[in-house]
KESEKE-471893 format. One record per residue (C-alpha): x, y, z; residue number from 1; residue in one letter. Coordinates in Angstrom, 3 decimals. Example, Ala and Ser with C-alpha at 12.3 -4.5 7.8 and 13.67 -1.06 7.14 Angstrom:
<sites>
     east    north       up resi resn
   12.300   -4.500    7.800    1    A
   13.670   -1.060    7.140    2    S
</sites>
This chain:
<sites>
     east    north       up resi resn
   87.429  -34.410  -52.646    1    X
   84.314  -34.331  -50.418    2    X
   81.869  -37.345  -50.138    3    X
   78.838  -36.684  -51.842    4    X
   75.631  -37.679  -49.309    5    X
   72.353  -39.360  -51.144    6    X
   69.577  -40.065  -48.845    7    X
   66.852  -42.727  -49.730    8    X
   63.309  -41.382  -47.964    9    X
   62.026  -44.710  -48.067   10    X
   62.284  -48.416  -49.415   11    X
   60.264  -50.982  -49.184   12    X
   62.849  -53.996  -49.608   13    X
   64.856  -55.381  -47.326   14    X
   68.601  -53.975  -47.456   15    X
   70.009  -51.426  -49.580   16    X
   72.958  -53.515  -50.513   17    X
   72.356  -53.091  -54.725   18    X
   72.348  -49.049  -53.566   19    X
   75.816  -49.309  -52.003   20    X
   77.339  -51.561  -55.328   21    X
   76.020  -48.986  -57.239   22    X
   76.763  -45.563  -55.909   23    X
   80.285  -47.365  -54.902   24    X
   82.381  -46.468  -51.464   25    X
   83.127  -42.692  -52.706   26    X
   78.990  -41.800  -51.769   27    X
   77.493  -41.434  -47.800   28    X
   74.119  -43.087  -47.965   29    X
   71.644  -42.272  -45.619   30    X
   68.902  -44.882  -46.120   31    X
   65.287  -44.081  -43.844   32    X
   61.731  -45.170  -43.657   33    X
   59.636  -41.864  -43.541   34    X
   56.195  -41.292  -45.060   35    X
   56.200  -37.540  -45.476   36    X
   58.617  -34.768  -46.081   37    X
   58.942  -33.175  -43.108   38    X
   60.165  -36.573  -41.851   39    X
   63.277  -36.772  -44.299   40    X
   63.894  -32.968  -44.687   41    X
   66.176  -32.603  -41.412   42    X
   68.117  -36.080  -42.675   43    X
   68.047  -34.706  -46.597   44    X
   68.846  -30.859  -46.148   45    X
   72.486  -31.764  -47.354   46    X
   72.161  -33.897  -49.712   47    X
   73.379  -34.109  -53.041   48    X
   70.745  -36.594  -54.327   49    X
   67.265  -38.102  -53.032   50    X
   66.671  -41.774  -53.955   51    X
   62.369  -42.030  -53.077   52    X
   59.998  -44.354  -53.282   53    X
   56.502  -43.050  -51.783   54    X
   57.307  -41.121  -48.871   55    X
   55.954  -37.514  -50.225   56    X
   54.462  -35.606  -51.222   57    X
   57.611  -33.683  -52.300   58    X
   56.849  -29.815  -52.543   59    X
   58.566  -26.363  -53.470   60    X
   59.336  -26.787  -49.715   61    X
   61.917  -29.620  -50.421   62    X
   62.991  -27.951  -53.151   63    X
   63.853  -25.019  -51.167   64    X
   65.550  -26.535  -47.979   65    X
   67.406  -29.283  -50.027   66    X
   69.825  -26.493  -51.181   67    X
   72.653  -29.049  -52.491   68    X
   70.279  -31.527  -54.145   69    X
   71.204  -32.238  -57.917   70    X
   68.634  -34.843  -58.218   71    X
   65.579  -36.462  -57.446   72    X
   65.159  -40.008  -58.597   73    X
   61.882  -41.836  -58.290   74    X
   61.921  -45.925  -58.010   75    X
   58.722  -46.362  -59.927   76    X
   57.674  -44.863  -62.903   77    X
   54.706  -42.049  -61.696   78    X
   55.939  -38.850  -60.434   79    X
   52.836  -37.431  -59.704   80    X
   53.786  -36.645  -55.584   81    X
   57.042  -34.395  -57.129   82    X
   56.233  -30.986  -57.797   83    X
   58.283  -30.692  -60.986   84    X
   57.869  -27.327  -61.953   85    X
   59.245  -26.283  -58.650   86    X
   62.034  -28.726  -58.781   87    X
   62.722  -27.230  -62.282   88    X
   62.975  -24.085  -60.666   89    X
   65.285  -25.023  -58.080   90    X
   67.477  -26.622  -60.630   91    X
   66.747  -30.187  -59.497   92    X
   66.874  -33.025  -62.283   93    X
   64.039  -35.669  -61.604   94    X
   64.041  -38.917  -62.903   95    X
   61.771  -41.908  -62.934   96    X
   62.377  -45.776  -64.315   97    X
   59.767  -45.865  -66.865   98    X
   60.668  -49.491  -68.027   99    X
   61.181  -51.397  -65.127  100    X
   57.862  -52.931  -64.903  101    X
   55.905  -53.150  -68.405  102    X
   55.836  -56.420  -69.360  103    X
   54.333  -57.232  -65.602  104    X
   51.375  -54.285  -65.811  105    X
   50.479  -55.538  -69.312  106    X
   50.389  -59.162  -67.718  107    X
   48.696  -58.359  -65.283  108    X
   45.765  -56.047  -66.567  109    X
   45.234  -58.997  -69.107  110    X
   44.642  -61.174  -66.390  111    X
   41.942  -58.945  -64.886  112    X
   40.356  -58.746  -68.158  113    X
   40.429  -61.935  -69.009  114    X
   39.301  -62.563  -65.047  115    X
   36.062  -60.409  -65.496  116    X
   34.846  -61.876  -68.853  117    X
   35.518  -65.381  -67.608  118    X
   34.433  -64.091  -63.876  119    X
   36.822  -66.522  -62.278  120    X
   37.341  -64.541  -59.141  121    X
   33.109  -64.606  -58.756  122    X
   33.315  -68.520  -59.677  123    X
   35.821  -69.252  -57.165  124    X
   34.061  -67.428  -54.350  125    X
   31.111  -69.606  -55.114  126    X
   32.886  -72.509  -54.835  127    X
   34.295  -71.833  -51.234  128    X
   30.690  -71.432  -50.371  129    X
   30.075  -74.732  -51.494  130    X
   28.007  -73.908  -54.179  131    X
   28.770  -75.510  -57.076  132    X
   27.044  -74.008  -60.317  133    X
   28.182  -72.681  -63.476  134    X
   25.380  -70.708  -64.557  135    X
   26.186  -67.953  -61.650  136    X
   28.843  -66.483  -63.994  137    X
   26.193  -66.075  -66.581  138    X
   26.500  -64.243  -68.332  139    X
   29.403  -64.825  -70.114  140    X
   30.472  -64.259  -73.498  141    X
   33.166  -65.549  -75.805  142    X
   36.462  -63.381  -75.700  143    X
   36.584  -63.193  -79.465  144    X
   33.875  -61.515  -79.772  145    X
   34.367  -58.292  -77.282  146    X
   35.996  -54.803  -78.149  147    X
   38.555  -53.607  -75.610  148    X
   38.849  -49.860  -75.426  149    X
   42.645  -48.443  -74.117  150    X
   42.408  -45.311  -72.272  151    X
   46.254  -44.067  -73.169  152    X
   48.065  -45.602  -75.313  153    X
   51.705  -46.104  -73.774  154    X
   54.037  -49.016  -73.319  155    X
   52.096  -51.076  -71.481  156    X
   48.700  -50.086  -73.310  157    X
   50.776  -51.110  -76.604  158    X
   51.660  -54.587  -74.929  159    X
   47.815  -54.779  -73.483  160    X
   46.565  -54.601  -77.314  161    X
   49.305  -56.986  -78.753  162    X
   48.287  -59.435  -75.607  163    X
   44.583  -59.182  -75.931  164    X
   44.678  -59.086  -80.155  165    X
   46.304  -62.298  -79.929  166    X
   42.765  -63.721  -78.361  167    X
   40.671  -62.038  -80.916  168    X
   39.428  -59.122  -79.446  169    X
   38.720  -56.058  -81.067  170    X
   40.963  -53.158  -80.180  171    X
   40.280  -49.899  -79.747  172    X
   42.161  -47.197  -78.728  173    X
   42.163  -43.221  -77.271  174    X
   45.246  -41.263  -76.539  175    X
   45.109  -37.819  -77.491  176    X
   48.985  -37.496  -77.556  177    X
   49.527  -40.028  -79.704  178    X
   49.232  -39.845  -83.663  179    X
   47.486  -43.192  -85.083  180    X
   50.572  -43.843  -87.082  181    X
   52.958  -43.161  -84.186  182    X
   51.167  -46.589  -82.353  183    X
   52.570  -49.407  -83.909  184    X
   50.091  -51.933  -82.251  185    X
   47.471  -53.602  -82.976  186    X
   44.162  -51.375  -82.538  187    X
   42.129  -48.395  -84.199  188    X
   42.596  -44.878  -82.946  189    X
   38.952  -43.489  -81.788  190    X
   37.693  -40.280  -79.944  191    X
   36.679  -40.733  -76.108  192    X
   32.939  -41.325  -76.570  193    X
   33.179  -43.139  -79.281  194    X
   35.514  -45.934  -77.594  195    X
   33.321  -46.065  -74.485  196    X
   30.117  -46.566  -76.562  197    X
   31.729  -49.374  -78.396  198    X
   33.690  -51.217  -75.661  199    X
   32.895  -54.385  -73.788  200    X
   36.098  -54.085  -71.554  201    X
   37.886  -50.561  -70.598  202    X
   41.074  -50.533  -69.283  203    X
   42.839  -47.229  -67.655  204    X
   46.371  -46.689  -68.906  205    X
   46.922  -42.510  -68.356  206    X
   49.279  -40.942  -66.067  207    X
   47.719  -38.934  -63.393  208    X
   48.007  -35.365  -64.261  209    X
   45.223  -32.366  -63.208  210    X
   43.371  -33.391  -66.359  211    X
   43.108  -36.712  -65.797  212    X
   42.429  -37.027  -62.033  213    X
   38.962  -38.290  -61.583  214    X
   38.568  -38.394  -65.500  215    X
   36.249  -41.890  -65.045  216    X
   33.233  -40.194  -63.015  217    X
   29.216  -39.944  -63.559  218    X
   29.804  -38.273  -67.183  219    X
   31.862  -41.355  -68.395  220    X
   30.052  -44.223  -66.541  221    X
   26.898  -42.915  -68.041  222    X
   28.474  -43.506  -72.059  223    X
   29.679  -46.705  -71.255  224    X
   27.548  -49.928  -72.012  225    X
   25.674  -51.409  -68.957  226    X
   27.838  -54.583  -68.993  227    X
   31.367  -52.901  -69.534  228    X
   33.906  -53.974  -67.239  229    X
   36.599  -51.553  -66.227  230    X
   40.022  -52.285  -65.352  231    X
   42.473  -49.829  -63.689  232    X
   46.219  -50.893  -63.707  233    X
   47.603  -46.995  -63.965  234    X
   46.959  -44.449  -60.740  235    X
   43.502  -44.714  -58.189  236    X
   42.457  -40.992  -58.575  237    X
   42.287  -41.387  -62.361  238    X
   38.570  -42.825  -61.004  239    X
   36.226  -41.160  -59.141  240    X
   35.434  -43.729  -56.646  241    X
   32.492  -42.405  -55.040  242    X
   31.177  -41.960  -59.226  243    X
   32.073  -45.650  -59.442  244    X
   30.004  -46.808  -56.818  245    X
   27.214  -44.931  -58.000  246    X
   27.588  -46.710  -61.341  247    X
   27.894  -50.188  -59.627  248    X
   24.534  -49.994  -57.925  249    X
   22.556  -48.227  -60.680  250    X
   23.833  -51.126  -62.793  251    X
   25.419  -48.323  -65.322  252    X
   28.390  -50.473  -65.846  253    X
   29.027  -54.184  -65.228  254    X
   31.777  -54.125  -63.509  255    X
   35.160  -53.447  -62.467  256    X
   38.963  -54.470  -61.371  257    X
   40.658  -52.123  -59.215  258    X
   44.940  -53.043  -58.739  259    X
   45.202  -49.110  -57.305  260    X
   42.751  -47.229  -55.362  261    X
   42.584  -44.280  -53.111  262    X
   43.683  -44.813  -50.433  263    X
   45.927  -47.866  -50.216  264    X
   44.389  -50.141  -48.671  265    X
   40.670  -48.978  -48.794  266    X
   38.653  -49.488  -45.383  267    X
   37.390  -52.324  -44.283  268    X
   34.343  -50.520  -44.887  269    X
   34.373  -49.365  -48.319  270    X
   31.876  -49.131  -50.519  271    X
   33.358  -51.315  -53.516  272    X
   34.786  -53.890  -50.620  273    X
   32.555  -57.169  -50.791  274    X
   31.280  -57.226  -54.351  275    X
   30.601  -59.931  -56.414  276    X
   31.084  -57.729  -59.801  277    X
   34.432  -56.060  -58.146  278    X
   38.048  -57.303  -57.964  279    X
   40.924  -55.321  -55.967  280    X
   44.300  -56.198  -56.405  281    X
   46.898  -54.547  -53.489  282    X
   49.034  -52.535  -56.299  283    X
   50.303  -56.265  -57.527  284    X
   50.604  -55.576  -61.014  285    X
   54.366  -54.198  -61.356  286    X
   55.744  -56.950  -59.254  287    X
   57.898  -59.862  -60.527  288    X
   61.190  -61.148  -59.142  289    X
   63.046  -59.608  -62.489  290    X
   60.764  -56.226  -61.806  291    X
   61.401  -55.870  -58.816  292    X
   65.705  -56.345  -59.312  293    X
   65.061  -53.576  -61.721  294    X
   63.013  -51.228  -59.686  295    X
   65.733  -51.376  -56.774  296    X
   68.398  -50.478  -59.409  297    X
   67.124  -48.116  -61.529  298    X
   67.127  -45.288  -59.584  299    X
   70.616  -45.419  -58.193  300    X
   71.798  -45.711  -61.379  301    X
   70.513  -42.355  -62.167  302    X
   71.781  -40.657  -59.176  303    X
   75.475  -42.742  -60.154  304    X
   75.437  -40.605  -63.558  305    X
   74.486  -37.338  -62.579  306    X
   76.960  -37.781  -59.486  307    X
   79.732  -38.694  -62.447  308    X
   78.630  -35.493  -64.429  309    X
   76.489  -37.673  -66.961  310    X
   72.979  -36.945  -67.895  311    X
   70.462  -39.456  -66.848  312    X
   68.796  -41.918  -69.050  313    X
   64.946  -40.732  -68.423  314    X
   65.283  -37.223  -67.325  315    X
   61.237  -36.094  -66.440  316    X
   61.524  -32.700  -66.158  317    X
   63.627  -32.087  -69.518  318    X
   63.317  -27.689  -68.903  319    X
   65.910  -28.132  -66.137  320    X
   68.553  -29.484  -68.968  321    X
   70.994  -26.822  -69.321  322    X
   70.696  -24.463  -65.785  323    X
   70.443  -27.715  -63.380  324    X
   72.347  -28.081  -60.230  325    X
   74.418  -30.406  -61.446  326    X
   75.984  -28.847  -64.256  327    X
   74.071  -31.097  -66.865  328    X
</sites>
């Protein structure tokens, strides 16, 4: 029986010791540090499975040369750098670990909302320039009393409301998948406009699709109240950056809190670098120790069942089901 060969494009921790327990002795892994596809396509042309992490993006081209490959299994959860209709065609099953990190993201994009009502990060910088003065946060209103609007309505948008009703706040919500009895969260299903109109604090939960890429630009800045404060936890290009700067010095919004931008980093130069009213996270908010154990092993575990003739657990592109690669 013939070793089957799974190649890892790139990690970003520092041995791929949990990869080898889990695919066992029976599988050759290949593990590299690339950043594109034409740097793992030579080392992957064989393969029977692709572990990857960023390196991408991963075209029809992959799909084509990677003649063997069963499977391509994303660490994270976005798979917005795999073209899956092209791996569908190819017969590739792609997979992505959609629960690895949810508890952290919601964590985390309360703490940036909580952060710009409270304007800590403003307060702090202050204080290291020895100023010492309350009233530069001012304004500042009481938490109770603001609306938070949820731009998709997902797992961790679901723990955001929970977090944030717990405080009081008003929740309101817009996810035009989701029916309002499907949600099961605190929070009141409302159309687009109507949530920006109303909201003190906007957070950004969608994936990033064609539809939604550079969905926050001029037209939605200009519906949303001058002192809103935007928060963006999900993918950079669901903002349009260059729109969000524009809304920042015309004092259209009040704010915002950036964990993902585009690129990663931004220049040193940036335009929304060096603002009082701005906070940017480097792509923090899925980390944790616990997170990060499950990020490593979630994807190997996907490859280990479709290597074993078992369909994965969260299967992406669901068409391929029934004429994949693999059998599955």
């Amino acid at each position: 029986m013939s070793r089957s060969k799974v190649v890892i494009s790139d990690y970003v921790w520092d041995s791929v010791d949990v990869e080898r327990d889990i695919l066992g002795s029976d599988v050759d892994l290949h593990p590299l540090k690339t950043k594109t596809e034409d740097e793992f396509l030579e080392d992957a042309s064989d393969c029977d499975a692709l572990l990857n992490t960023y390196a991408g993006p991963i075209t029809a081209k992959s799909m084509t040369r990677m003649a063997k490959c069963k499977i391509i299994a994303r660490y994270g959860i976005g798979v917005d750098t795999i073209d899956l209709d092209a791996a569908t065609e190819a017969g590739i099953i792609v997979t992505n670990n959609p629960t690895y990190c949810v508890e952290e993201v919601a964590d985390h994009t309360v703490a940036l909302l909580i952060g710009g009502t409270r304007k800590t990060g403003l307060l702090d910088r202050a204080v290291r320039k020895r100023r010492w003065d309350v009233m530069e946060a001012a304004p500042v209103r009481r938490l109770s009393t603001q609306t938070l609007g949820l731009v998709g309505f997902g797992n961790i948008a679901r723990h955001v409301a929970t977090r944030m009703a717990a405080f009081g706040v008003t929740i309101l919500w817009y996810d035009p998948f989701l029916k309002a009895e499907e949600a099961r969260a605190p929070g009141k299903k409302v159309e687009l406009d109507e949530l920006l109109a109303q909201s003190d604090l906007i957070s950004v939960h969608t994936p990033l699709t064609p539809e939604t890429k550079g969905l926050f630009g001029d037209e939605l800045f200009s519906k949303m109240r001058s002192h809103a404060y935007l928060v963006n936890c999900s993918r950079g290009a669901v903002i349009d950056q260059d729109a969000l700067v524009r809304a920042l010095d015309g004092k259209i919004i009040g704010g915002a809190a950036l964990d993902t931008t585009v690129p990663e980093p931004l220049p040193n130069d940036h335009a929304l670098r060096n603002r009082d009213n701005v906070v940017i996270n480097p792509h923090a908010a899925w980390y944790s120790i616990e997170a990060f154990a499950e990020l490593q092993a979630g994807a190997p575990g996907e490859v280990a069942r479709v290597l074993r003739g078992e369909v994965p657990l969260h299967v992406v592109n669901r068409k391929v089901l029934g004429r994949s690669r693999a059998g599955l």
